[in-house]
C-alpha positions as CSV (number, residue, x, y, z in Angstrom):
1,X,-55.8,12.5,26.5
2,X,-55.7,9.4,24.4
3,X,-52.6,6.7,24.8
4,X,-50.1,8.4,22.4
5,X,-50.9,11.7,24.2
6,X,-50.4,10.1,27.5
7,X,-47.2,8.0,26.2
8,X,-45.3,10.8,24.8
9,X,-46.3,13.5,27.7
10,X,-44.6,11.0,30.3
11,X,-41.6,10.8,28.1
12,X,-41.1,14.2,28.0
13,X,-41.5,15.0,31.3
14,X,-38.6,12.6,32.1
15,X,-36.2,13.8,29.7
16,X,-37.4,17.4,31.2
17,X,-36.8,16.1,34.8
18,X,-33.4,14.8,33.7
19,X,-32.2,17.9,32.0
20,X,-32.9,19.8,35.3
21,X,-31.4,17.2,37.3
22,X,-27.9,17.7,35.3
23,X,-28.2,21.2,35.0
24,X,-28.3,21.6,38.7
25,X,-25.3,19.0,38.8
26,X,-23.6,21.2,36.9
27,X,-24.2,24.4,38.1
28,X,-26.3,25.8,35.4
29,X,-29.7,27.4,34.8
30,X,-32.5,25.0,33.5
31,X,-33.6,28.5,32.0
32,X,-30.2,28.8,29.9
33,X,-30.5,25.7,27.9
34,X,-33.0,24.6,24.8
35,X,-34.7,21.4,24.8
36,X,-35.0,20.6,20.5
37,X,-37.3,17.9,20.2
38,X,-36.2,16.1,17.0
39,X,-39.3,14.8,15.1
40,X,-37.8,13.4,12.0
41,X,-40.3,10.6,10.8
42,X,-42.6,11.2,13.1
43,X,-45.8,12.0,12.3
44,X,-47.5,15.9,12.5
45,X,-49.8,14.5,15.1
46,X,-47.0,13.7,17.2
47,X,-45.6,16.9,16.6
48,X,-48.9,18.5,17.7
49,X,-49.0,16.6,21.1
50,X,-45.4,18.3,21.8
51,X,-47.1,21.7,21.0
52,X,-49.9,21.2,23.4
53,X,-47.9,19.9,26.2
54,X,-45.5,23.3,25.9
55,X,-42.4,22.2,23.3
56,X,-41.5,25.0,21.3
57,X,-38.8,24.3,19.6
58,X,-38.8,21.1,16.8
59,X,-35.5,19.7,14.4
60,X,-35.7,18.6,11.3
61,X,-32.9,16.7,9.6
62,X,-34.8,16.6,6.0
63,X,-36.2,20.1,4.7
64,X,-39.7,18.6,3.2
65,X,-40.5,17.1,6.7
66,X,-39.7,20.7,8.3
67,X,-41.6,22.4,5.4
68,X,-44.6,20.2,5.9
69,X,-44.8,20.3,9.7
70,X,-44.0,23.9,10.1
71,X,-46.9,24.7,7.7
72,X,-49.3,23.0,10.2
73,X,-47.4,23.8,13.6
74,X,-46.3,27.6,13.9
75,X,-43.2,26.8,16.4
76,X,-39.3,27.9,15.8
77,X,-38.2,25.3,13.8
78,X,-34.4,23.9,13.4
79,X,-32.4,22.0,10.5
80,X,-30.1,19.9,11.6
81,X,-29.3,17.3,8.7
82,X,-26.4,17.6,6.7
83,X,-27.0,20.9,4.2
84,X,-26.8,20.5,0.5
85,X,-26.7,23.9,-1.0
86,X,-29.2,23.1,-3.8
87,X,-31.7,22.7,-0.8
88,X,-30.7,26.1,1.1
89,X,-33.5,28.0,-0.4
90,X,-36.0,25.4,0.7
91,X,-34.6,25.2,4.0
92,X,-34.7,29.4,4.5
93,X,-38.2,29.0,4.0
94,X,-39.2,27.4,7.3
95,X,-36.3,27.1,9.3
96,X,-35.1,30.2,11.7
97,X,-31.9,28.1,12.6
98,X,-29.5,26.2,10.7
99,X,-27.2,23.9,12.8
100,X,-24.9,22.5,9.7
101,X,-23.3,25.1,7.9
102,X,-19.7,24.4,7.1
103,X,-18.9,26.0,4.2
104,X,-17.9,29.7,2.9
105,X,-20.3,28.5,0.2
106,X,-23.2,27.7,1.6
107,X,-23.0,31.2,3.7
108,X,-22.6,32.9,0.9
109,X,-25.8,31.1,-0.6
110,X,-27.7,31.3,2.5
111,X,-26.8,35.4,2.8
112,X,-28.6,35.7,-0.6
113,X,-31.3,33.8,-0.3
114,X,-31.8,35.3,2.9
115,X,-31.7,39.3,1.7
116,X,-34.0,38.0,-1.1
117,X,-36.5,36.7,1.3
118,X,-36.1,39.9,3.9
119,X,-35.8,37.3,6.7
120,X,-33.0,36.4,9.4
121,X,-31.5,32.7,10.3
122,X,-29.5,31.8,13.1
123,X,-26.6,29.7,12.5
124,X,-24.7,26.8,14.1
125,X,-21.1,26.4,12.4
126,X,-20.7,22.7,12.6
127,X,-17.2,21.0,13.3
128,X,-15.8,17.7,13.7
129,X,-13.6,15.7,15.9
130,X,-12.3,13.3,13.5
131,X,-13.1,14.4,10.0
132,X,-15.2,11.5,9.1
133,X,-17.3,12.9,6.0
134,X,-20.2,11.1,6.9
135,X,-21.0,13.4,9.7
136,X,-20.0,16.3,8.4
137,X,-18.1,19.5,9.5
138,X,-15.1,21.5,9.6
139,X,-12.0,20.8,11.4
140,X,-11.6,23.4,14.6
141,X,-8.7,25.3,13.0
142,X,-11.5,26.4,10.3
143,X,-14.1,27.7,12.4
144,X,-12.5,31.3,12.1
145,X,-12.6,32.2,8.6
146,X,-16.7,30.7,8.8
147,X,-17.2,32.9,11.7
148,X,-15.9,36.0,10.5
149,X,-17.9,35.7,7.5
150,X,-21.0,35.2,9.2
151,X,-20.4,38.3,11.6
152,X,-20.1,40.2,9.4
153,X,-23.0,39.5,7.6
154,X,-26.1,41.0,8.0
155,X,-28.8,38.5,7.0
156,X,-27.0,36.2,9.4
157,X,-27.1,35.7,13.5
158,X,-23.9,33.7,14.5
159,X,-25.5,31.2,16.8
160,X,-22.8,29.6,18.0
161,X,-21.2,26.1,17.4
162,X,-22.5,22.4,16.7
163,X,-20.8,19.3,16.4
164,X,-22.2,15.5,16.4
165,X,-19.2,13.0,18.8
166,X,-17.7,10.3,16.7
167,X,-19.5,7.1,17.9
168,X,-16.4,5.5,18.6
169,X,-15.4,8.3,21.5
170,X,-16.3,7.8,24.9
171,X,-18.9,10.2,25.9
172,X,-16.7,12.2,28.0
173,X,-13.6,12.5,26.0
174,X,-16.0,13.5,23.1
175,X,-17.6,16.4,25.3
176,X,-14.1,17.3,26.8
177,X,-13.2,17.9,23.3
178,X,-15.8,19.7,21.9
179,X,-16.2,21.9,25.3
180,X,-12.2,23.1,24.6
181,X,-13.2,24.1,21.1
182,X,-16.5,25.6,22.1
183,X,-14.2,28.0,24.7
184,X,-11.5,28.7,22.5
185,X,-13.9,30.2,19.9
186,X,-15.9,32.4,22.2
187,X,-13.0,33.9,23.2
188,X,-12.9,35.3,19.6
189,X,-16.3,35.3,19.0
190,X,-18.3,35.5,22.8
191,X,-21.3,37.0,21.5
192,X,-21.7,33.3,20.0
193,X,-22.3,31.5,23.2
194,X,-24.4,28.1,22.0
195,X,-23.2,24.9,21.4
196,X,-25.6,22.3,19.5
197,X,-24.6,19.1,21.2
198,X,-25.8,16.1,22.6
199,X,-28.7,14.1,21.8
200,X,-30.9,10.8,23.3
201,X,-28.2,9.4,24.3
202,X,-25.7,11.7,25.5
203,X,-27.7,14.9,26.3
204,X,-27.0,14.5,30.7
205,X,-22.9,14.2,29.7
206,X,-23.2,17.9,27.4
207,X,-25.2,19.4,29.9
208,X,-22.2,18.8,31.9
209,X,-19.6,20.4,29.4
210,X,-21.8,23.2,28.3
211,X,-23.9,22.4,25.3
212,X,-27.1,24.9,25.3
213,X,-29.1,23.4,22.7
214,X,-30.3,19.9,23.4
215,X,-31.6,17.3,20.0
216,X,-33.3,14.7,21.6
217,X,-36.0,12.6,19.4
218,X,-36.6,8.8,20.7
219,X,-36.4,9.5,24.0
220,X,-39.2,11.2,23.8
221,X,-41.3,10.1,21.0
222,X,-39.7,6.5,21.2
223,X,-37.6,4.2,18.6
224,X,-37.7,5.9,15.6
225,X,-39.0,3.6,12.2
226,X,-36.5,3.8,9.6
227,X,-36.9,5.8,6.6
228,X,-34.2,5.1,3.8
């Protein structure tokens, strides 16, 4: 195992150790949740080393990275950046989950391109605390109308729920938060049972308010260069 190999297999087996270690503060199956390991700007090698050491499940924030990647690593591969709909029908071709749809649009879009391509994606209906644009994302009174279109919709799985805390929020008033709209909605829709929340930084703190589906990047393939 050459250094790289050896650098980014200890990092994951931390982050691994502590998402156990707050699932079992927490009261919750290790089993229930899905470690996402974000690889945006990282290279395909990199990606590779996550595959051999077990990682099955990679994020994408930009759909040429995740079209490029996916082509050389056969894995189940997530979008997570903010969803342009000229870029839907890229996107459907590698991704099986979507975690930034907010728009009767862009389900609409995504229905068609998905009948046309005989395929089904899950889908993350992604809200916000604040309404900041920059972030993306409905506000919680909205969620409904999304959801009903999507289950009702038979190229589409309704995942469940994502949201990304303002960085101004304390950790645990920004899980609080999105925990109370994550419960509220399954009560109308409790077949969708994931939430798509916390990241590097905050994954232990949604463990601890339910998130299921963990998008954590530099803490295991370390500081990330930047890529305008």
């Amino acid at each position: 195992m050459n250094s790289r190999a050896q650098e980014i297999a200890a990092a994951l087996a931390n982050v691994e150790d502590r998402v156990t270690k707050a699932a079992a503060s927490a009261d919750r199956k290790r089993s229930d949740l899905t470690l996402i390991a974000v690889t945006k700007t990282y290279p395909a090698s990199d990606v590779q080393i996550l595959a051999d050491l077990g990682v099955s499940n990679f994020g994408e924030n930009r759909s040429d990275e995740g079209s490029e990647k996916s082509e050389a690593i056969a894995a189940t591969w997530h979008f997570q950046g903010q969803v342009q709909g000229r870029k839907l029908k890229d996107i459907a071709s590698w991704a099986s989950y979507i975690h930034s749809i907010n728009s009767v649009d862009h389900i609409t879009k995504l229905s068609r391109i998905c009948s046309e391509k005989n395929r089904k994606i899950s889908i993350f209906l992604q809200f916000s605390l604040d309404g900041a644009p920059d972030r993306g994302g409905v506000h919680a009174d909205q969620l409904g109308q999304l959801a009903d279109q999507v289950a009702v919709d038979p190229n589409l799985d309704l995942a469940g729920l994502m949201c990304v805390p303002p960085v101004e929020y304390a950790f645990d008033r920004a899980f609080s938060e999105i925990a109370k709209v994550h419960s509220a909605f399954k009560m109308s829709f409790p077949d969708a049972v994931g939430l798509s929340a916390g990241m590097s930084s905050d994954f232990e703190v949604a463990i601890a308010h339910g998130a299921t589906h963990l998008r954590v990047g530099s803490e295991i393939l370390g500081s990330r260069a930047y890529h305008p």
